[in-house]
ROVEX-830157 format. One record per residue: residue number from 1; x, y, z of N, C-alpha, C in turn. Coordinates in steps of 0.001 Angstrom, whole numbers, plus 500000, padded with zeros to 6 digits. Each point is the difference from the previous one (the first is absolute). Layout:
! ROVEX-830157
    k     n_x     n_y     n_z    ca_x    ca_y    ca_z     c_x     c_y     c_z
  NUM       X       Y       Z       X       Y       Z       X       Y       Z
...
//
This chain:
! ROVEX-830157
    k     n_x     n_y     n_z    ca_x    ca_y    ca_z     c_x     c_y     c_z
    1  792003  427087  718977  498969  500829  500604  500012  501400  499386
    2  500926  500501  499573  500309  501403  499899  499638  500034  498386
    3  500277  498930  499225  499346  500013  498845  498803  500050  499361
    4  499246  499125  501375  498416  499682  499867  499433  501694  500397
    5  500775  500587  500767  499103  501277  500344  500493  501051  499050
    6  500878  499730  499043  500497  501074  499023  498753  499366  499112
    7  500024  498770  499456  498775  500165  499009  498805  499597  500215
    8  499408  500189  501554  498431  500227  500374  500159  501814  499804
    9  500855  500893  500050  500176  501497  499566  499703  500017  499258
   10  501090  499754  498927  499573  500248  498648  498568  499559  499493
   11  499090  498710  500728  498999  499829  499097  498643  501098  500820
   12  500223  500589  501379  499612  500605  500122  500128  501490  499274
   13  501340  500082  499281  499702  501390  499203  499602  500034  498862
   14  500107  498683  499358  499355  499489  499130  498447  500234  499594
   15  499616  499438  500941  498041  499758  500059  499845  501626  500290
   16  500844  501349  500657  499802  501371  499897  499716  500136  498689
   17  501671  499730  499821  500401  501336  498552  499000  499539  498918
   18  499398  498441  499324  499305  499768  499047  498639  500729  500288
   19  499327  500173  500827  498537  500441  499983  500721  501830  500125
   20  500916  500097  500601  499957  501834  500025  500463  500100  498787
   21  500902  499999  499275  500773  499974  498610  498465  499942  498935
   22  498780  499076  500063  499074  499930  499526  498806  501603  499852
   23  499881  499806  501001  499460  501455  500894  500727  501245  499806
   24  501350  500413  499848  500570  500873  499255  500190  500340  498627
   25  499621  498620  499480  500322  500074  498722  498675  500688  499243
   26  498754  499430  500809  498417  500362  499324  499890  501619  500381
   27  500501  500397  501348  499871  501375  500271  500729  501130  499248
   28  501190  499562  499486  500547  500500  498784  499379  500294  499155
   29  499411  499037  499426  499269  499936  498900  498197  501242  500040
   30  499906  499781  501324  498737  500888  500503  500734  501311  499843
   31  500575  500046  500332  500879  501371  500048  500564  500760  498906
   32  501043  499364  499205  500258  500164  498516  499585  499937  499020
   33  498611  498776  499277  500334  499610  499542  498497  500707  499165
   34  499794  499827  498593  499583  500905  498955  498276  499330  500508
   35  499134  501153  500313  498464  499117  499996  499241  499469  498255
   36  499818  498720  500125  499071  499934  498911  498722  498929  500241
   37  498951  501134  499286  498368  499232  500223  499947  498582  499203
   38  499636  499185  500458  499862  499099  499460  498349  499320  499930
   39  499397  499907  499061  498777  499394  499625  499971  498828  500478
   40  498698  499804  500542  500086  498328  500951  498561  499673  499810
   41  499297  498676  500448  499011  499385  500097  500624  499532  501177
   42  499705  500525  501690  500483  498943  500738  498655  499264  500431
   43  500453  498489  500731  499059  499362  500285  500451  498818  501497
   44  499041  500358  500693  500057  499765  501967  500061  498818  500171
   45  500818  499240  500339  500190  498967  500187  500093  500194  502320
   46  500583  497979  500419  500251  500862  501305  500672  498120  499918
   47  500781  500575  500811  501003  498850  500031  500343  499699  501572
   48  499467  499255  500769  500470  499619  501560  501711  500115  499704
   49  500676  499739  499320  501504  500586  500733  500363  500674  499199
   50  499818  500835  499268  500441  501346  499414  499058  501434  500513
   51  498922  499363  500856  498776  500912  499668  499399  500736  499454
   52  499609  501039  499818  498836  500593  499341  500963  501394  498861
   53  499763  499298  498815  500726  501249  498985  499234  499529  498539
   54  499949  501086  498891  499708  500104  498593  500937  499255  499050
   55  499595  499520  499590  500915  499161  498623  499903  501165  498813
   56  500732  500867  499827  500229  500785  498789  499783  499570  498862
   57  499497  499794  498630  500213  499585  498793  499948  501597  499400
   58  501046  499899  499174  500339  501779  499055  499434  499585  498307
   59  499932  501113  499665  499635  499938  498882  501245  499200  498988
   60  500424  501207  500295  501634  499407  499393  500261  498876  499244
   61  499887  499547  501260  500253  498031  500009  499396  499278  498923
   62  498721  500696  499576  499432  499576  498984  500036  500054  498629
   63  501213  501041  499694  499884  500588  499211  501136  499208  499523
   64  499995  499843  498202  500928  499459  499084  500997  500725  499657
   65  501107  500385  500383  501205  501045  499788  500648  499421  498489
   66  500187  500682  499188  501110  499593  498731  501642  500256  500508
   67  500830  498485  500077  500956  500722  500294  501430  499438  499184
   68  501034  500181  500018  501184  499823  499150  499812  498342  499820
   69  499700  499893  498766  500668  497816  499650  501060  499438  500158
   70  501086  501049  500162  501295  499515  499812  500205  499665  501684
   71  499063  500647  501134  500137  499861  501127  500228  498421  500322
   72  499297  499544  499505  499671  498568  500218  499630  499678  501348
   73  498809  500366  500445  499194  500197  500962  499486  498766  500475
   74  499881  499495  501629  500187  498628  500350  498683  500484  500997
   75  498976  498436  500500  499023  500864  501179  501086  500066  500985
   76  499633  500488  501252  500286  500504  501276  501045  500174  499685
   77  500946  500773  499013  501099  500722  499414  499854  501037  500728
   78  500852  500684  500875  499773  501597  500550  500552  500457  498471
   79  499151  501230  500617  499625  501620  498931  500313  500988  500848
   80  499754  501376  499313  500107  500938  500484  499152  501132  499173
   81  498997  500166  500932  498991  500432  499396  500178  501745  499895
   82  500096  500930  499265  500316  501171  500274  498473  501316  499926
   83  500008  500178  500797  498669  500504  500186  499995  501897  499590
   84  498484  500161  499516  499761  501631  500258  498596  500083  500105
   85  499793  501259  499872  498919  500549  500841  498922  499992  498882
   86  498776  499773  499431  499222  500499  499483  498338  499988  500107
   87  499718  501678  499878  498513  500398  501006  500350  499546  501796
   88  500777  500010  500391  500117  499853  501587  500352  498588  500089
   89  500246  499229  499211  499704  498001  500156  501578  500053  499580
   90  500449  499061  500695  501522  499178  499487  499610  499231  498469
   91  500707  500356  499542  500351  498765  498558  500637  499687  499722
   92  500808  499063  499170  500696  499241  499893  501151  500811  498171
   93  500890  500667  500405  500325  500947  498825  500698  498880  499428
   94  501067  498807  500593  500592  498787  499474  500549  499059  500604
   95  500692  498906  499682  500259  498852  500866  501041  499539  499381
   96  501355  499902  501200  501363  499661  499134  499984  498721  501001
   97  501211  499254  499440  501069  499228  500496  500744  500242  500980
   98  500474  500767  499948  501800  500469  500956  499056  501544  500892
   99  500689  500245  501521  499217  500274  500289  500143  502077  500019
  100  499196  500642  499276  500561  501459  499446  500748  500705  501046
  101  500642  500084  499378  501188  501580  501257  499485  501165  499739
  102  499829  500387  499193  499249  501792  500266  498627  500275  500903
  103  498989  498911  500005  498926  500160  499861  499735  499711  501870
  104  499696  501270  500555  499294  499072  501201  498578  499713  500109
  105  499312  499920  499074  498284  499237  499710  500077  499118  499581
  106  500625  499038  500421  499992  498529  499730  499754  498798  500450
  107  499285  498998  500242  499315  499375  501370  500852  498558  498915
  108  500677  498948  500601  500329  498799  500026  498792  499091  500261
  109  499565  499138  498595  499257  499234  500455  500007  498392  498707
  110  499516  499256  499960  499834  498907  499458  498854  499882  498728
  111  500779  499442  499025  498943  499624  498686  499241  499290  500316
  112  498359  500007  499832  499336  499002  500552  499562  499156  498656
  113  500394  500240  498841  499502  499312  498852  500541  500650  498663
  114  500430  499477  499125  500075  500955  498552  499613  498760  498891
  115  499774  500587  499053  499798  499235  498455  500927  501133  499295
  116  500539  499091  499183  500990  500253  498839  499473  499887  498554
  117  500434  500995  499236  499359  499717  498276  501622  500280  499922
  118  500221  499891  498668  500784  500562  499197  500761  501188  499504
  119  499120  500879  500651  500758  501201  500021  499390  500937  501586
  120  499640  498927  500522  499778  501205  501371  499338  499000  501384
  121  499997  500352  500883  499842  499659  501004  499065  500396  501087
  122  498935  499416  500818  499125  500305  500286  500223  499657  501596
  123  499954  501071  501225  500587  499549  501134  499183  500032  501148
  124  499664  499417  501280  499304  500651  500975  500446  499832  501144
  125  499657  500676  500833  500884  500468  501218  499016  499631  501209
  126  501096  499426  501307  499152  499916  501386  501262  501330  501131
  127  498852  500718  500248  500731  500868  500767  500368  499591  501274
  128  500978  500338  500877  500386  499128  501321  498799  500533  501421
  129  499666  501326  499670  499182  500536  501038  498708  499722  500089
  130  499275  498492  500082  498578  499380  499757  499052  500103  501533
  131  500449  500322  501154  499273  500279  500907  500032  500863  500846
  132  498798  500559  500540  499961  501369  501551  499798  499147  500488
  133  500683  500007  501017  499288  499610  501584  498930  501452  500737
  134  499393  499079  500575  498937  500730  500820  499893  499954  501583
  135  500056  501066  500470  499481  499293  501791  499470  499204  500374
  136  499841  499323  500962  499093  498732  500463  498816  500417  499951
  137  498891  499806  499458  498423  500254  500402  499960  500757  498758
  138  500847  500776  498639  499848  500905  499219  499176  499654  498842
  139  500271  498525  499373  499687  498979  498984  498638  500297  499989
  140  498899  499726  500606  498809  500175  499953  499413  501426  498863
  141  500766  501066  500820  499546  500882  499758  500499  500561  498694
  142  501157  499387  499730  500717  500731  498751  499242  499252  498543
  143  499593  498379  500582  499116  499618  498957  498581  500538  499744
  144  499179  500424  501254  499460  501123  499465  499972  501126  498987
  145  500951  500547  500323  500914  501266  499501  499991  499383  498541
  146  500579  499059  499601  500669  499747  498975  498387  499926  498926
  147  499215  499109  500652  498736  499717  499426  499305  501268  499393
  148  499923  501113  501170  499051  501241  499642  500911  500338  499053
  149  501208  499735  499800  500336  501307  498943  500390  499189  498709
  150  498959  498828  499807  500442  499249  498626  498894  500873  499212
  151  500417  500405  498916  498983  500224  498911  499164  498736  499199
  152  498674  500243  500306  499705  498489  499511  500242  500197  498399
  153  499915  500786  498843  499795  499692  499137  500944  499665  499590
  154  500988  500594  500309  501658  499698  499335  500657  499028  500857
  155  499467  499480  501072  500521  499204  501168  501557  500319  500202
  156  500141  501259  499914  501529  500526  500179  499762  501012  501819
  157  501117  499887  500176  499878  500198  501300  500586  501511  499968
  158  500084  501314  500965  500827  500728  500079  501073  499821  500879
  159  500810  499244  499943  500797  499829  501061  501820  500207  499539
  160  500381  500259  500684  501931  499900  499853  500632  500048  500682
  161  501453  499662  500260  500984  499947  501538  500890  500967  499243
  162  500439  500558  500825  501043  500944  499648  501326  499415  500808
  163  500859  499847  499137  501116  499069  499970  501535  501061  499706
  164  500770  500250  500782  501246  500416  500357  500806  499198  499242
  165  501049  500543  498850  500702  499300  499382  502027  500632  500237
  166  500813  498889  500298  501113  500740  499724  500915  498879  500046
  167  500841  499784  499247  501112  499331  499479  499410  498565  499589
  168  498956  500145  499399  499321  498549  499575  499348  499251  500914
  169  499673  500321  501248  498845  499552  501178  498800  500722  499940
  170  499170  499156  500356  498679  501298  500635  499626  499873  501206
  171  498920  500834  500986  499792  499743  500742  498340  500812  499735
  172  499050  499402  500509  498549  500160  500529  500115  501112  500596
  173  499316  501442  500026  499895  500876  500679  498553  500334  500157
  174  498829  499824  499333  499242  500260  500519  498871  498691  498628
  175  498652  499986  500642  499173  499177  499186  499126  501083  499937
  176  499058  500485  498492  499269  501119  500444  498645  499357  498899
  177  498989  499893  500607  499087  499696  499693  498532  500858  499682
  178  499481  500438  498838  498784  501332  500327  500574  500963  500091
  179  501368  500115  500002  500423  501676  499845  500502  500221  501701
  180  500010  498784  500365  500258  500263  502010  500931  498838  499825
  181  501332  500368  501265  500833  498621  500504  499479  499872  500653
  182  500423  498518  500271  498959  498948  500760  500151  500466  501353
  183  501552  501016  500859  499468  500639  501190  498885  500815  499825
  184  499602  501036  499320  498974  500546  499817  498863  499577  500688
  185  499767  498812  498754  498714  499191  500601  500011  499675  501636
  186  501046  499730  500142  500099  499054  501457  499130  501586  500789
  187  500576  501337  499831  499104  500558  501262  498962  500542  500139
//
C-alpha cells in the first residue's frame, strides 16, 4: 500500500514538473533570449483539435545555402543554423555540424534536403518554429488581415514573427503583419 501511494506521488509530480519545466523553459527564452525578424508567408489553416493558428513558411527555408562537403550532410540530419541580422531580417550567416559555443544566435534545426557536386554542397533547412496559435474566433480575421496585405503583383506578403533566440531554441513572440502585431489588429 505504502508503495502504491509513493508512486501515484511521484507520477503526480511528474505530470507537474513536465508541463512547468516546459513553460519555464519558453519564458526564459521570452525573457533572455536575442529578438530576430523573421520573413514569413503565413497561411490560416483551422484544425478542430489544435484550433485556430498560422502555418509559418520563411523565406529561409527556401533558400539553397552552400555548405562544407566534407560535412557529409544527411536529410533530417540536425544543423545548427547560425544567424545575423541584415536590413532588420534574420539571415542565415552559416550552418555547422557540432553545436557553436561562442555564438548565442543560433537556432537548432534539421536539413530538409541537400545535393552534392564535387566540390561543394548545396543545403536546405526546416526551421522548428512553423506555427502561431491564435485565440478561438481569431482565424477568420487574421486571414483577412493576411489577404489585404498581399501585394498582388509580387504576391509577396508583408508579414514576419519575431522570434526570441537563446541557446539554440526559439520561441514565437509576436506575428506582425502590415507593419501591426496581430494584437494590434485584434483592437
Amino acid at each position: 500500500m505504502r508503495s502504491a501511494l509513493i508512486l501515484f506521488a511521484a507520477m503526480i509530480i511528474a505530470q507537474w514538473f513536465v508541463p512547468w519545466s516546459s513553460i519555464h523553459r519558453n519564458e526564459r527564452i521570452l525573457r533572455e533570449g536575442i529578438p530576430f525578424n523573421f520573413r514569413t508567408a503565413p497561411i490560416d489553416p483551422h484544425d478542430p483539435f489544435r484550433g485556430e493558428y498560422v502555418i509559418l513558411r520563411y523565406d529561409m527555408e527556401d533558400d539553397q545555402l552552400f555548405a562544407e562537403p566534407e560535412a557529409n550532410w544527411q536529410q533530417e540530419q540536425r544543423a545548427y543554423v547560425v544567424l545575423k541580422t541584415v536590413d532588420g531580417y534574420a539571415a542565415i550567416d552559416r550552418v555547422e555540424t557540432e553545436e557553436p559555443s561562442a555564438d548565442k544566435s543560433y537556432i537548432r534545426c534539421h536539413i530538409n534536403a541537400w545535393n552534392m557536386t564535387e566540390d561543394s554542397t548545396m543545403i536546405s533547412i526546416d526551421l522548428p518554429f512553423d506555427r502561431y496559435y491564435l485565440e478561438e474566433g481569431r482565424g477568420h480575421r487574421t486571414e483577412q488581415l493576411m489577404t489585404e496585405s498581399m501585394d498582388t503583383e509580387s504576391r509577396q506578403m508583408d508579414a514576419y514573427v519575431t522570434v526570441r533566440i537563446l541557446e539554440g531554441k526559439g520561441v514565437i513572440e509576436e506575428l506582425v503583419i502590415g507593419g501591426k502585431t496581430i494584437r494590434e489588429w485584434e483592437k
